[in-house]
PDB file of N, CA, C, O and CB in Angstrom:
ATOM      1  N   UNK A   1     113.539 100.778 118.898  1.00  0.00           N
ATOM      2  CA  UNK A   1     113.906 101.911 118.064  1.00  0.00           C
ATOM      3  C   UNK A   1     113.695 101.563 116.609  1.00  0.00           C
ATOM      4  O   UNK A   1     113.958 100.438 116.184  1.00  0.00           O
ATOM      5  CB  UNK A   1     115.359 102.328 118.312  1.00  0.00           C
ATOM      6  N   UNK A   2     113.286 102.396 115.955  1.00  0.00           N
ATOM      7  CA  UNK A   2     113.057 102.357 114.329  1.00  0.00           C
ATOM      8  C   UNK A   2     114.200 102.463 113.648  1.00  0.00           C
ATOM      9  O   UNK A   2     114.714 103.570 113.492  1.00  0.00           O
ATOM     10  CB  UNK A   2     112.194 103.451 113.762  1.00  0.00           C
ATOM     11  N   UNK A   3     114.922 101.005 113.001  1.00  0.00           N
ATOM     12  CA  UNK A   3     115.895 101.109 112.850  1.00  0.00           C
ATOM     13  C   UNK A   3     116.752 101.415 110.957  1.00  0.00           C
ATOM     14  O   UNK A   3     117.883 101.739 110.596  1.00  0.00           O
ATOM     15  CB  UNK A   3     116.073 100.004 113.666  1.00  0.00           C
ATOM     16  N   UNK A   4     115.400 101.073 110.190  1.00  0.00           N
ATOM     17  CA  UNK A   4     115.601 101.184 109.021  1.00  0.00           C
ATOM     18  C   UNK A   4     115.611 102.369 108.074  1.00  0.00           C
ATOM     19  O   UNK A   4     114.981 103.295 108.586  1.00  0.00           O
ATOM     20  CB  UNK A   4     114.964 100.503 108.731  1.00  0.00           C
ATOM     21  N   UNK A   5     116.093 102.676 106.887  1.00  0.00           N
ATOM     22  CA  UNK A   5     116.338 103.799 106.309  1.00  0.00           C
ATOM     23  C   UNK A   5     114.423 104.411 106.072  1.00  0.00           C
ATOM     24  O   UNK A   5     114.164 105.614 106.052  1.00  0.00           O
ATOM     25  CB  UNK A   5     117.461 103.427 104.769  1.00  0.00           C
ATOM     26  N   UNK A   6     113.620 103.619 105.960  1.00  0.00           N
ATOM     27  CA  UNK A   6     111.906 103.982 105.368  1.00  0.00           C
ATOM     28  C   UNK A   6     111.118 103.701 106.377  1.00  0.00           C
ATOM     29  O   UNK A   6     111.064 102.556 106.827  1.00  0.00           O
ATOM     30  CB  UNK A   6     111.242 103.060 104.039  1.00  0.00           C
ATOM     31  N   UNK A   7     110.494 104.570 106.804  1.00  0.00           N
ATOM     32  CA  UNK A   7     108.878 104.721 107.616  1.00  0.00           C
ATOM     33  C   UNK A   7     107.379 104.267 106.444  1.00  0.00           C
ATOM     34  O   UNK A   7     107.393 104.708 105.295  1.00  0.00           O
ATOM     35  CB  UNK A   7     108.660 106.865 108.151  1.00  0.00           C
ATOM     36  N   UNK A   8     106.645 103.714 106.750  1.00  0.00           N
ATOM     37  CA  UNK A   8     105.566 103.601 106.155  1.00  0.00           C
ATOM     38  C   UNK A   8     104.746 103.179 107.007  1.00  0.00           C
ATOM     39  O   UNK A   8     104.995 102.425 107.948  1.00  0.00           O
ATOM     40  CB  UNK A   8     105.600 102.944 105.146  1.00  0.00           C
ATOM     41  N   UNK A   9     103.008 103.979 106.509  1.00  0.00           N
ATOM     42  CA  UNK A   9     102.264 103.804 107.306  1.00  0.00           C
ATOM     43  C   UNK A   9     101.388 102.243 107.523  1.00  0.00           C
ATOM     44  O   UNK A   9     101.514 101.194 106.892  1.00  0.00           O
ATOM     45  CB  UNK A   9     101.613 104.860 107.054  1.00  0.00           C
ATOM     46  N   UNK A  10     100.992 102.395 108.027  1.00  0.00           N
ATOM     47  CA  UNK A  10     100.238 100.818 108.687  1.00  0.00           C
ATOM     48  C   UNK A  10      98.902 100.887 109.029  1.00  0.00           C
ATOM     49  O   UNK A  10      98.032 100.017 109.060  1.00  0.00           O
ATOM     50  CB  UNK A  10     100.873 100.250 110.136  1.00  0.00           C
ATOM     51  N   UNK A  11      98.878 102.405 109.350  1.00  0.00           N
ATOM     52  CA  UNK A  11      97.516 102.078 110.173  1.00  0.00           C
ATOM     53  C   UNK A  11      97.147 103.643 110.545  1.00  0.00           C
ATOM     54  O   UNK A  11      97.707 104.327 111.402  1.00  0.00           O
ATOM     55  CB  UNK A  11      97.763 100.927 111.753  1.00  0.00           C
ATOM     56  N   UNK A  12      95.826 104.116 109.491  1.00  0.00           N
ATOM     57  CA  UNK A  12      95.417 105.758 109.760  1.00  0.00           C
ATOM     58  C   UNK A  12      94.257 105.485 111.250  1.00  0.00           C
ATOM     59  O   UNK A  12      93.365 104.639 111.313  1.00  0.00           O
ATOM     60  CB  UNK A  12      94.343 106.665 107.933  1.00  0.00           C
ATOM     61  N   UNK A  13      94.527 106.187 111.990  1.00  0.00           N
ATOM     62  CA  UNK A  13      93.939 106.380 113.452  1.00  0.00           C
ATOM     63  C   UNK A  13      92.972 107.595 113.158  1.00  0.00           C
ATOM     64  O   UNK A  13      93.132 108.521 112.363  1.00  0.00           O
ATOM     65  CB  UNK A  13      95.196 106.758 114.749  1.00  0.00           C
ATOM     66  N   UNK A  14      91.612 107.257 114.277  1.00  0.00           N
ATOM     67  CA  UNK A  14      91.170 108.318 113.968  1.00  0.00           C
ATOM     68  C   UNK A  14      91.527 109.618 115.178  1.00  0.00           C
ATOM     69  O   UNK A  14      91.173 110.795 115.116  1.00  0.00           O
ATOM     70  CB  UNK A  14      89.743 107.970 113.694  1.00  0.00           C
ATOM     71  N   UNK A  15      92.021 109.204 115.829  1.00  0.00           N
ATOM     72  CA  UNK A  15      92.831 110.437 116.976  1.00  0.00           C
ATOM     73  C   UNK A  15      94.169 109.697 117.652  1.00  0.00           C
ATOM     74  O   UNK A  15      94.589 108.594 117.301  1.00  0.00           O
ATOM     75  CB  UNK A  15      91.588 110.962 118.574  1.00  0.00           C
ATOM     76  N   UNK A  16      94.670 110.426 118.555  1.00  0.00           N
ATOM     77  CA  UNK A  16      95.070 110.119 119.702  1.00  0.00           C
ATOM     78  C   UNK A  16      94.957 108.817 120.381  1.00  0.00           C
ATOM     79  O   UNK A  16      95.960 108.103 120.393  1.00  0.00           O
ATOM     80  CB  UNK A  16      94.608 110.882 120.310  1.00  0.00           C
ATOM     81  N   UNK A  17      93.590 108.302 121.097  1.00  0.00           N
ATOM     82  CA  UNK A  17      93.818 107.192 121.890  1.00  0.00           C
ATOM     83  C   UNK A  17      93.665 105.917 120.701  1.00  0.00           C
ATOM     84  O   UNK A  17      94.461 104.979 120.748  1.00  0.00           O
ATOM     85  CB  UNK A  17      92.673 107.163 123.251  1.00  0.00           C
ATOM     86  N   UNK A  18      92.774 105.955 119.827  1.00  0.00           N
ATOM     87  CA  UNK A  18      93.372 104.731 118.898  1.00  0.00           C
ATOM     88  C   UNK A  18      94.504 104.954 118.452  1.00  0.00           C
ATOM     89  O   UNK A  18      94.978 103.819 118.487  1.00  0.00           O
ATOM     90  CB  UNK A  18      92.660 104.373 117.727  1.00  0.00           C
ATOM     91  N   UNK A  19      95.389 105.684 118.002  1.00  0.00           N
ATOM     92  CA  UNK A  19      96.659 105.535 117.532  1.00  0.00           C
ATOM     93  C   UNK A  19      97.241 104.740 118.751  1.00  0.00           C
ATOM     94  O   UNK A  19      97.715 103.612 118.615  1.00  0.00           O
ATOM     95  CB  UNK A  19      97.389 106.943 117.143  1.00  0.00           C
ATOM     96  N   UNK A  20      97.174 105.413 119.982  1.00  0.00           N
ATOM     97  CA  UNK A  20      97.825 105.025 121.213  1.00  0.00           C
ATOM     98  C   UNK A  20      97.775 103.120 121.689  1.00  0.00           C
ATOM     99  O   UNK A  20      98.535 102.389 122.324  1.00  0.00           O
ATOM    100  CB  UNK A  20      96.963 106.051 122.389  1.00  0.00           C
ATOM    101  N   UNK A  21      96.691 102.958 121.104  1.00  0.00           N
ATOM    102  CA  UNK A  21      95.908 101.274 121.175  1.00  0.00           C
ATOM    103  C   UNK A  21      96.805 100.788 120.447  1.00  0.00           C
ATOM    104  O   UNK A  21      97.489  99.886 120.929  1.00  0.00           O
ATOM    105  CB  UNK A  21      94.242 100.875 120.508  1.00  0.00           C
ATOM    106  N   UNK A  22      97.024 101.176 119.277  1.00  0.00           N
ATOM    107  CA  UNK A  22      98.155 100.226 118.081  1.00  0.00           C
ATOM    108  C   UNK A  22      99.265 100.203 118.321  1.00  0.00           C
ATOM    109  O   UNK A  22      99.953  99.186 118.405  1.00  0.00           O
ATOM    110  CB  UNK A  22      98.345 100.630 116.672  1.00  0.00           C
ATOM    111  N   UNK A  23      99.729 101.656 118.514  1.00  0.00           N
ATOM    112  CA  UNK A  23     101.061 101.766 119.149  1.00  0.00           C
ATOM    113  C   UNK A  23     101.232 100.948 120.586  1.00  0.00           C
ATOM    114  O   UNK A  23     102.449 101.073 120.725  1.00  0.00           O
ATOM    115  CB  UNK A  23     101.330 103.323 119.379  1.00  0.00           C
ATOM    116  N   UNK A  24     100.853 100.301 121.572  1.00  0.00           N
ATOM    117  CA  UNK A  24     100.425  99.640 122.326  1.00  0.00           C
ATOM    118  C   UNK A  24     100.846  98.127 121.703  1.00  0.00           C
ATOM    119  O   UNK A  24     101.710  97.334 122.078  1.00  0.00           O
ATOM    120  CB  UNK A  24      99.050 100.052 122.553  1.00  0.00           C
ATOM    121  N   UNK A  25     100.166  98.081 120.928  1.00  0.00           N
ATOM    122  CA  UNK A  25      99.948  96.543 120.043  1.00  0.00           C
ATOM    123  C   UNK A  25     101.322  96.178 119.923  1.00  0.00           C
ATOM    124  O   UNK A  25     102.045  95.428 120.580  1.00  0.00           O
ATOM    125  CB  UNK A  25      99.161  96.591 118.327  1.00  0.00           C
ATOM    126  N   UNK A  26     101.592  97.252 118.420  1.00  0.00           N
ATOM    127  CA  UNK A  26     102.835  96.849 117.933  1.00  0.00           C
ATOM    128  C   UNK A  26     103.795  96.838 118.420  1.00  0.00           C
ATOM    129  O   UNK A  26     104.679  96.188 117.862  1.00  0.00           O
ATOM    130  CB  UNK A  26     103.139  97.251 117.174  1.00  0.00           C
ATOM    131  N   UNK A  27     104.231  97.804 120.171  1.00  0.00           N
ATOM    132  CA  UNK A  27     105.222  98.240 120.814  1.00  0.00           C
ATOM    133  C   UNK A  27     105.562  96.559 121.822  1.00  0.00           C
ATOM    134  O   UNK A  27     106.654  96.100 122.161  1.00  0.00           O
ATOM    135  CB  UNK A  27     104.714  99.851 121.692  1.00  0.00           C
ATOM    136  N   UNK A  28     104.579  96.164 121.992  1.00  0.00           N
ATOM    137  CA  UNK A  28     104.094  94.681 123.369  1.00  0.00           C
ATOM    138  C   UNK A  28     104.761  93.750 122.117  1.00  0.00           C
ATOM    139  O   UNK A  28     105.423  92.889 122.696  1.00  0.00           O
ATOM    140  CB  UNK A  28     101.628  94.162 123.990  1.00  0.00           C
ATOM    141  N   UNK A  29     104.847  93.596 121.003  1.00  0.00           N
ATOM    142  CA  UNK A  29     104.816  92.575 120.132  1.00  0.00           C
ATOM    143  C   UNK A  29     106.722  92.852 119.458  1.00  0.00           C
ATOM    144  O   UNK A  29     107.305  92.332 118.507  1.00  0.00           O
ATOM    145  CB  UNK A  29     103.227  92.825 118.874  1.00  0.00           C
ATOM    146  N   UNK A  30     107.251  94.039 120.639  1.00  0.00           N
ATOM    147  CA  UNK A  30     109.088  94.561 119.562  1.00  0.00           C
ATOM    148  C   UNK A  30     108.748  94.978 118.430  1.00  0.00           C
ATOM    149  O   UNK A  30     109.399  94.378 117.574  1.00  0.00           O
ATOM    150  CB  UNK A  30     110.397  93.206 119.012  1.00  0.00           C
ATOM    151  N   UNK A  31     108.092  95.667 118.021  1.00  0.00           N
ATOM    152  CA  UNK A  31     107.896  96.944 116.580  1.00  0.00           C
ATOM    153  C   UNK A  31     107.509  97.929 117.240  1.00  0.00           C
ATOM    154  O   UNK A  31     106.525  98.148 117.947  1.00  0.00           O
ATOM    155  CB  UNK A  31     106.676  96.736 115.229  1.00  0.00           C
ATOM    156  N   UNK A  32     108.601  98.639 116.859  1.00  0.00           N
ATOM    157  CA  UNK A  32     108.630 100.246 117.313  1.00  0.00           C
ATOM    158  C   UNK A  32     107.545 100.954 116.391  1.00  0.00           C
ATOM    159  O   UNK A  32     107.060 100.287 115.477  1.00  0.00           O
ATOM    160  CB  UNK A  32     110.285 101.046 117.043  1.00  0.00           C
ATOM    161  N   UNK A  33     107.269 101.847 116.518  1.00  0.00           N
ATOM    162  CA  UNK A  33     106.646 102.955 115.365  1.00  0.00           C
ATOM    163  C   UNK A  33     106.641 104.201 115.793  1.00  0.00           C
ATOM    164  O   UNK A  33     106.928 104.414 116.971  1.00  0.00           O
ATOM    165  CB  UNK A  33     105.181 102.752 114.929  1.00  0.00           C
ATOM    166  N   UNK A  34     106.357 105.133 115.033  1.00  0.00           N
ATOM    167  CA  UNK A  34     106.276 106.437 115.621  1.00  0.00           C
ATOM    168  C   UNK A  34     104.782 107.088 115.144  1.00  0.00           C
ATOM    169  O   UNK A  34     104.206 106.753 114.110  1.00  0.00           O
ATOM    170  CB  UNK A  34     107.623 107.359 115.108  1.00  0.00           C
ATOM    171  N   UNK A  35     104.435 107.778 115.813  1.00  0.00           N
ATOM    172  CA  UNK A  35     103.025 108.609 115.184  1.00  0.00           C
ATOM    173  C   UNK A  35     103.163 109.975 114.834  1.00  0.00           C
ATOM    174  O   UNK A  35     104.069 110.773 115.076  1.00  0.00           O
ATOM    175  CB  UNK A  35     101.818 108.680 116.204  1.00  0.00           C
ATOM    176  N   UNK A  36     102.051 110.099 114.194  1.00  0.00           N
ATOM    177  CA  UNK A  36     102.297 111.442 113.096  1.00  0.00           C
ATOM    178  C   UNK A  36     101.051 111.917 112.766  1.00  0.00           C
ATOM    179  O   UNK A  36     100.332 111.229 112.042  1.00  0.00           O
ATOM    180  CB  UNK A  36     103.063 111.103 111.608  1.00  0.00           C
ATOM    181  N   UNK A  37     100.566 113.300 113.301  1.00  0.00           N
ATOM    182  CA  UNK A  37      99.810 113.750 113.070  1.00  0.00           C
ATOM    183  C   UNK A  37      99.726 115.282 112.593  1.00  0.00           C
ATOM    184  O   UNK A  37     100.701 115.943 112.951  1.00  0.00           O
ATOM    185  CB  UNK A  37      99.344 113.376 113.849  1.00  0.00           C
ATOM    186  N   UNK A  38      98.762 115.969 111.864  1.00  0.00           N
ATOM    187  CA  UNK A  38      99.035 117.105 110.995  1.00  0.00           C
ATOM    188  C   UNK A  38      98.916 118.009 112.462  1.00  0.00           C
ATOM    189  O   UNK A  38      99.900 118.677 112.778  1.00  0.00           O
ATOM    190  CB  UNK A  38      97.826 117.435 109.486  1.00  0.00           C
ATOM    191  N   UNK A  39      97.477 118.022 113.514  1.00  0.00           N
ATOM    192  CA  UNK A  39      97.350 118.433 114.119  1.00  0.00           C
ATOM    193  C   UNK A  39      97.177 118.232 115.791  1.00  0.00           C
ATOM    194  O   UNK A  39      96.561 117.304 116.313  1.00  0.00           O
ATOM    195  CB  UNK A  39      96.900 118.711 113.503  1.00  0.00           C
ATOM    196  N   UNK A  40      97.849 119.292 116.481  1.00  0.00           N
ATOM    197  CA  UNK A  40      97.488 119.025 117.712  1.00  0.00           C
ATOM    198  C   UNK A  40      96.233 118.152 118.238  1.00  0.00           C
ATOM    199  O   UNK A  40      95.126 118.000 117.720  1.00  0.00           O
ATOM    200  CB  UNK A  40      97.417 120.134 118.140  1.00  0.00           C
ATOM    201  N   UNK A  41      96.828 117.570 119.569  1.00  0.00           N
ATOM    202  CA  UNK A  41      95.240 117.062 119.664  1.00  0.00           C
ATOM    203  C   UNK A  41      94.132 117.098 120.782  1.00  0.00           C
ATOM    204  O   UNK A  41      93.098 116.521 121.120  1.00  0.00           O
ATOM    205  CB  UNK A  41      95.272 115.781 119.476  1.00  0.00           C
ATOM    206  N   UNK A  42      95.139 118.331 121.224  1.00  0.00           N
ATOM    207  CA  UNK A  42      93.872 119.700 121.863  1.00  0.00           C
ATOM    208  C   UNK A  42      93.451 120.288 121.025  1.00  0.00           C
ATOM    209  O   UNK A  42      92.862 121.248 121.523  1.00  0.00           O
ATOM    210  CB  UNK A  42      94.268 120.935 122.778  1.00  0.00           C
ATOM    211  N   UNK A  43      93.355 120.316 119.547  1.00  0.00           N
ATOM    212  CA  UNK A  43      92.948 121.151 118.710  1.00  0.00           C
ATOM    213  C   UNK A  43      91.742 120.222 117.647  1.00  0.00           C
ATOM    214  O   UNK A  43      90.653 120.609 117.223  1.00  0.00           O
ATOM    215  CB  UNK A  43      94.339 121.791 118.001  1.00  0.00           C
ATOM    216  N   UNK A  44      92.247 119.261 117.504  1.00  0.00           N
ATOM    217  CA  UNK A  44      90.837 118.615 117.358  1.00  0.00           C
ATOM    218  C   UNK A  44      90.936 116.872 117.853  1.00  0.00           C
ATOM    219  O   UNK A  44      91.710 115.983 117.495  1.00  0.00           O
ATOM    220  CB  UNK A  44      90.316 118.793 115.538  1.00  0.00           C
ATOM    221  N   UNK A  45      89.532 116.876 119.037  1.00  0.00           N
ATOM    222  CA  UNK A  45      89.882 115.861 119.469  1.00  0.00           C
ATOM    223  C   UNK A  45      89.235 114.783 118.773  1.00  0.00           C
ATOM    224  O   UNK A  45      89.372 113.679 119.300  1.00  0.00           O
ATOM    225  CB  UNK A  45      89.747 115.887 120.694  1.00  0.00           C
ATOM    226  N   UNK A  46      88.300 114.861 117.298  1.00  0.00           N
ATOM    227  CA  UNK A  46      87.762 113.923 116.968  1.00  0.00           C
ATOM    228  C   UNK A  46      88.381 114.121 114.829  1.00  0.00           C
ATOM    229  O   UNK A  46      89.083 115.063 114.461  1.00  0.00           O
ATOM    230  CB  UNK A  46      85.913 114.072 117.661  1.00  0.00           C
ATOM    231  N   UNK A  47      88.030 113.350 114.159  1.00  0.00           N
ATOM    232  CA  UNK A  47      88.813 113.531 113.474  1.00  0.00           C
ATOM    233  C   UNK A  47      87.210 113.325 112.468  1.00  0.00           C
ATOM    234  O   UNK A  47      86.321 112.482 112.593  1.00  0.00           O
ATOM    235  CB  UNK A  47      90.312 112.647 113.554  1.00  0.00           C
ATOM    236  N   UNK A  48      87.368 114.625 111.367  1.00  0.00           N
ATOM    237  CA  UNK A  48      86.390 114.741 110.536  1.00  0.00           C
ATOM    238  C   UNK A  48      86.940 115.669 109.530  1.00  0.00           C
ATOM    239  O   UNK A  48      87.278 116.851 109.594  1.00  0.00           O
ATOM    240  CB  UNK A  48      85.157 115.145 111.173  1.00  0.00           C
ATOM    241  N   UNK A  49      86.928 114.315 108.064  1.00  0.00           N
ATOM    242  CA  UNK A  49      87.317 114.572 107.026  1.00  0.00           C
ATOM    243  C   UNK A  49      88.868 114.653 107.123  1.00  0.00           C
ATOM    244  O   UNK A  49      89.533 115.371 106.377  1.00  0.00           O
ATOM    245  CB  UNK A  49      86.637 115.633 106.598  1.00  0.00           C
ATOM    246  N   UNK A  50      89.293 114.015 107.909  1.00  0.00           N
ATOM    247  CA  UNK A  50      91.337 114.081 108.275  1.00  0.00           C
ATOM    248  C   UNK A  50      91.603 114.619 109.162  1.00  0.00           C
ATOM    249  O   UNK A  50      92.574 113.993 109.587  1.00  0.00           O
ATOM    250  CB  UNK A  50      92.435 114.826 107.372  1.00  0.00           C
ATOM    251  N   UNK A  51      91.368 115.622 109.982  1.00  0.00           N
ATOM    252  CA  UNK A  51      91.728 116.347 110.411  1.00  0.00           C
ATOM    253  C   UNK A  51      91.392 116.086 112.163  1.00  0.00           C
ATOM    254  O   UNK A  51      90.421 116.514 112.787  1.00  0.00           O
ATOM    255  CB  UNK A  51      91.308 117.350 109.621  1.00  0.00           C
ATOM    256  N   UNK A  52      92.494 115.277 112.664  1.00  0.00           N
ATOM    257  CA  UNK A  52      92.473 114.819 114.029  1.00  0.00           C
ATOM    258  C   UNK A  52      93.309 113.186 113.726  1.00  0.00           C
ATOM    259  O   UNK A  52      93.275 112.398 114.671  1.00  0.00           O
ATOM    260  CB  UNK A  52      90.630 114.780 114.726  1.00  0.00           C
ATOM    261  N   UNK A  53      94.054 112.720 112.375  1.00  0.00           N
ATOM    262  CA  UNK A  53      94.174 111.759 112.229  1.00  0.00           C
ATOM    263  C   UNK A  53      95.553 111.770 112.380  1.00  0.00           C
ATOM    264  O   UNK A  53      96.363 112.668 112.152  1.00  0.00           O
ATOM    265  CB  UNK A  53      93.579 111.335 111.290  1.00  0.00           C
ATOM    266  N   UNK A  54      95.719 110.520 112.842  1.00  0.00           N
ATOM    267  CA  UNK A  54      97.111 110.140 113.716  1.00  0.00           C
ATOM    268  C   UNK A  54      97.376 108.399 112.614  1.00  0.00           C
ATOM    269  O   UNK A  54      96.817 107.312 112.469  1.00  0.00           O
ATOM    270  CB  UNK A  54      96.627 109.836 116.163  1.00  0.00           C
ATOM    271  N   UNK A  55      98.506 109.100 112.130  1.00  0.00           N
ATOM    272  CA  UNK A  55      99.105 108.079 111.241  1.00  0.00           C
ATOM    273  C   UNK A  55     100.206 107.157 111.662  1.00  0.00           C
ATOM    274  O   UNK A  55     101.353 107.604 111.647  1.00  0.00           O
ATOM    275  CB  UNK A  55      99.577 108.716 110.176  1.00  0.00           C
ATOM    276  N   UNK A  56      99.988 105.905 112.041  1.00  0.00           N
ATOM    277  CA  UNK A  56     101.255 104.830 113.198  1.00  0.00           C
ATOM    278  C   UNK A  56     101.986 104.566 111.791  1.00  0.00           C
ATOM    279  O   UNK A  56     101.386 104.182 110.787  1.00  0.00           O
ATOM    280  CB  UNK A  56     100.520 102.831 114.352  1.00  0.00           C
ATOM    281  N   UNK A  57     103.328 104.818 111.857  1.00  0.00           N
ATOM    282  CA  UNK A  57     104.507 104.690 110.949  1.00  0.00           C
ATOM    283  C   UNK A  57     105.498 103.209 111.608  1.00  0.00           C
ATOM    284  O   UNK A  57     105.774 103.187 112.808  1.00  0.00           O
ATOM    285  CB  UNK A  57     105.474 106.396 111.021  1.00  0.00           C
ATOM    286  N   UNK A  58     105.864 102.280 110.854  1.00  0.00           N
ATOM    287  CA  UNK A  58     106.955 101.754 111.408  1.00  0.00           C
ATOM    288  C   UNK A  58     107.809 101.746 110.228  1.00  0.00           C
ATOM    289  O   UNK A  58     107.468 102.257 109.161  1.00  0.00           O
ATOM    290  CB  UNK A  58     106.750 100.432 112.104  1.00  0.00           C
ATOM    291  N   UNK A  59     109.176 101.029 110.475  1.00  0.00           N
ATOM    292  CA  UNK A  59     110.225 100.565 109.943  1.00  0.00           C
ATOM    293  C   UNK A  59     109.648  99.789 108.748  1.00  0.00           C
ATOM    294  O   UNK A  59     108.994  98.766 108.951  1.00  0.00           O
ATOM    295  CB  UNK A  59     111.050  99.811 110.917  1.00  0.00           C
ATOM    296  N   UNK A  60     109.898 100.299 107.379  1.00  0.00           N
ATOM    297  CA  UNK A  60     108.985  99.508 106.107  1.00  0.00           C
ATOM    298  C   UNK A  60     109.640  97.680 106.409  1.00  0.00           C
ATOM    299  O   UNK A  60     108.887  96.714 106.290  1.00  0.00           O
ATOM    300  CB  UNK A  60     109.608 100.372 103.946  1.00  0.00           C
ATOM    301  N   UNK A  61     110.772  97.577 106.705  1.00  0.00           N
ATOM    302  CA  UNK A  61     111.059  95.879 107.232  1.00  0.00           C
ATOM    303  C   UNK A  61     110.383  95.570 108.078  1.00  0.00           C
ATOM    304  O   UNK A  61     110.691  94.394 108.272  1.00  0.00           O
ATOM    305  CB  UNK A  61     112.328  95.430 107.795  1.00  0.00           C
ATOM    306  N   UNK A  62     109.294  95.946 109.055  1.00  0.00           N
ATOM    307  CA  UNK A  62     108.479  95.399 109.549  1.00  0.00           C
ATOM    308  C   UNK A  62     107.282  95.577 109.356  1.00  0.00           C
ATOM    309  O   UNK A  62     106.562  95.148 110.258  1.00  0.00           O
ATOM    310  CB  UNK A  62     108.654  95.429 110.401  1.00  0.00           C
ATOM    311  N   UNK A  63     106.425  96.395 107.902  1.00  0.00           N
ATOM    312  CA  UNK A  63     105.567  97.054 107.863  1.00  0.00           C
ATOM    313  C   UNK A  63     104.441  95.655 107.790  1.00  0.00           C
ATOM    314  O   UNK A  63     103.331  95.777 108.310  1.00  0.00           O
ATOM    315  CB  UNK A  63     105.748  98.196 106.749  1.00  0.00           C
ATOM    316  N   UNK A  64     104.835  94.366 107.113  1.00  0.00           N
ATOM    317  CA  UNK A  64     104.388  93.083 106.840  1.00  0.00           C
ATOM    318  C   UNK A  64     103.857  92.323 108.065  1.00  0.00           C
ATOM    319  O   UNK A  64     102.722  91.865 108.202  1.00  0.00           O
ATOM    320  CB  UNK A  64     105.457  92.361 106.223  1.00  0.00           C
ATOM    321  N   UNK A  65     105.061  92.263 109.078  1.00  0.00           N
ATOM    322  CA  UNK A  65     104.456  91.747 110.414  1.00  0.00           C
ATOM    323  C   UNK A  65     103.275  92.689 111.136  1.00  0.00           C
ATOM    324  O   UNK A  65     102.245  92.367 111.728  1.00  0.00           O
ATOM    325  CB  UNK A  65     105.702  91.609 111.470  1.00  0.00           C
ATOM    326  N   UNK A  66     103.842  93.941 110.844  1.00  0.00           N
ATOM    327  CA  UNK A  66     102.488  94.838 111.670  1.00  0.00           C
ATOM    328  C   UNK A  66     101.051  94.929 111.583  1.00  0.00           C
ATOM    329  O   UNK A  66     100.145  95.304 112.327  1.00  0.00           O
ATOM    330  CB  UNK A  66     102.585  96.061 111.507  1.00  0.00           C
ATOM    331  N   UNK A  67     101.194  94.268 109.955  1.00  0.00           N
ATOM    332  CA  UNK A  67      99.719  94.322 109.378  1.00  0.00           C
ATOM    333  C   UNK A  67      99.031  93.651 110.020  1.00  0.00           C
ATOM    334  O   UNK A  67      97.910  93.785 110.509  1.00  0.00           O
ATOM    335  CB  UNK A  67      99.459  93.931 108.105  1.00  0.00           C
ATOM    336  N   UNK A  68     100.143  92.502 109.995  1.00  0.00           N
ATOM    337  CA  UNK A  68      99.186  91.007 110.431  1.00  0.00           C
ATOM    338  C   UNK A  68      99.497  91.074 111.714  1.00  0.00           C
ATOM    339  O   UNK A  68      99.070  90.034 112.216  1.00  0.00           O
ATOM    340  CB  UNK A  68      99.608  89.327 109.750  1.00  0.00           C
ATOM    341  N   UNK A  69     100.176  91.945 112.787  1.00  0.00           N
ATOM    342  CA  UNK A  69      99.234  92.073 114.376  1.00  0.00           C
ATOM    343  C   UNK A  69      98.227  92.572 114.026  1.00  0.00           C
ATOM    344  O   UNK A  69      97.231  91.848 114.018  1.00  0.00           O
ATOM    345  CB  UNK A  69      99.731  93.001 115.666  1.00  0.00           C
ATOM    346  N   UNK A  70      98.096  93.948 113.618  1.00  0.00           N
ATOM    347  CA  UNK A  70      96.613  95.095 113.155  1.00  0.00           C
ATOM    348  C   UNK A  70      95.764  93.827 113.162  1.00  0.00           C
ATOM    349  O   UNK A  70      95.123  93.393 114.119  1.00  0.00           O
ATOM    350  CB  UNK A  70      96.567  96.198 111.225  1.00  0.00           C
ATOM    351  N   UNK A  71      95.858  93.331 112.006  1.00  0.00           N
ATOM    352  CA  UNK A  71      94.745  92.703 111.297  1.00  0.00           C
ATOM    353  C   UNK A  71      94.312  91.697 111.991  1.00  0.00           C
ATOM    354  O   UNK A  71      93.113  91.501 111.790  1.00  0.00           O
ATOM    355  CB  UNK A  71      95.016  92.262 110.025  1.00  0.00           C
ATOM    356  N   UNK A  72      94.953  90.734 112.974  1.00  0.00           N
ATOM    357  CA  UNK A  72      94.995  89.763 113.622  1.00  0.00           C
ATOM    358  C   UNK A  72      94.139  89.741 115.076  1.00  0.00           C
ATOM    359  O   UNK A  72      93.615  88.822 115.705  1.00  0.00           O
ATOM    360  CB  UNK A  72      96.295  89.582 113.689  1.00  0.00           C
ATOM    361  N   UNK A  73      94.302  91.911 115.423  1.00  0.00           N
ATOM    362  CA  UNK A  73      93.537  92.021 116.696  1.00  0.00           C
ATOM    363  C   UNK A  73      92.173  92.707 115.948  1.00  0.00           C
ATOM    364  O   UNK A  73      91.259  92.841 116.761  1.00  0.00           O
ATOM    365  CB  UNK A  73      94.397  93.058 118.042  1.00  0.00           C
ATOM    366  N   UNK A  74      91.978  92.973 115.158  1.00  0.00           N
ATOM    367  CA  UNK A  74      90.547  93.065 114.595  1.00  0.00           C
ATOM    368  C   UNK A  74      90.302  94.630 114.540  1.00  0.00           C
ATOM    369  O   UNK A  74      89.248  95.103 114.963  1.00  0.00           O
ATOM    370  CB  UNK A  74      89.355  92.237 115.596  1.00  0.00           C
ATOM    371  N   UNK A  75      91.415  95.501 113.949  1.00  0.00           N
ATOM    372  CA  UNK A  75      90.946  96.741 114.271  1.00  0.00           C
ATOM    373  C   UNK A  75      91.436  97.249 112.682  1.00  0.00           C
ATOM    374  O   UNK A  75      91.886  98.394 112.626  1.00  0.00           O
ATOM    375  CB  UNK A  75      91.658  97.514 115.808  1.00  0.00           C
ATOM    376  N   UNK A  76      91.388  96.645 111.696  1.00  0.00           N
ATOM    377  CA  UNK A  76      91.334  96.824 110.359  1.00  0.00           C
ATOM    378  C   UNK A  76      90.133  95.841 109.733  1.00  0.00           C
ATOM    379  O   UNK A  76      89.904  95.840 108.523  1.00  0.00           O
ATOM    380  CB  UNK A  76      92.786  96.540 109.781  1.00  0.00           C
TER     381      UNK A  76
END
């Protein structure tokens, strides 16, 4: 569970199943996050110019460790 007063992002996705990959990552590793996207994603399934982008949020006290999973599995 996301336990701190601040969300910040970590990691802009370009849909659905990459968000789902990180969230994956960070969830296997105890960092929660939540995702956040403007739009459905029966409504656009590919993301051009923003619009299909899925933003992974965690707890800003863990925003440091998350980077360095992200960054560590090679998808930044």
């Amino acid at each position: 569970m996301v336990t701190g007063e601040k969300l910040v992002v970590v990691y802009r996705a370009m849909g659905e199943a990459e968000a789902l990959i990180i969230k994956g990552l960070l969830e296997s590793n105890g960092i929660s996050c939540v995702l956040k996207s403007n739009a459905a994603p029966s409504v656009h399934v590919f993301a051009v110019d923003g619009l299909g982008e899925v933003k992974v949020m965690v707890d800003e006290l863990r925003a440091e460790e998350a980077n360095g999973l992200i960054e560590g599995a090679g998808h930044v």
